[in-house]
Phi, psi and omega in degrees: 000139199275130153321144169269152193285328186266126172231113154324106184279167168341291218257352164127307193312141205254151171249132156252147181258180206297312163335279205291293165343316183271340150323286190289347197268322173288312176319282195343328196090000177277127176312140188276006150307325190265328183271344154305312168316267231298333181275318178285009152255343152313291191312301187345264163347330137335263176312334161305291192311315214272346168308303169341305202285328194272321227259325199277332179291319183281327176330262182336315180290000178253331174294330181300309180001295156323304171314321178297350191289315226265015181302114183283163197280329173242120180267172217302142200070014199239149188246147184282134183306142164289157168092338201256158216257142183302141189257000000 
């Protein structure tokens, strides 16, 4: 069984890699000037993208933050040392 070229992240959206995209771009009949364009506005978009991802991500982990106060210190059932201060 042949691997598929195409493989599908989480959210649906299909990644082709620089290989297969430069295949299909020959299949096409596409002038290798335009298909030189089309692969460096692939990466590009790529690294754009995964920049989003990264920037949306931190985001979130800073809104979470906040959240964290209410994590408890000990865990439940467990007796608290002496000397150590309640939490």
């Amino acid at each position: 069984m042949v691997a598929q070229a195409q493989t599908e992240l989480a959210g649906g959206v299909p990644f082709v890699s620089d290989d297969d995209l430069r295949v299909a771009l020959s299949d096409a009949g596409v002038p290798s000037s335009t298909a030189d364009a089309i692969e460096e506005t692939n990466a590009d978009s790529r690294i754009e993208g995964l920049r989003a991802a990264t920037a949306a991500l931190a985001l979130l982990a800073l809104l979470a933050l906040p959240f964290t106060r209410g994590i408890p210190t000990v865990q439940p059932g467990a007796q608290p040392q002496a000397g150590a201060a309640p939490a």
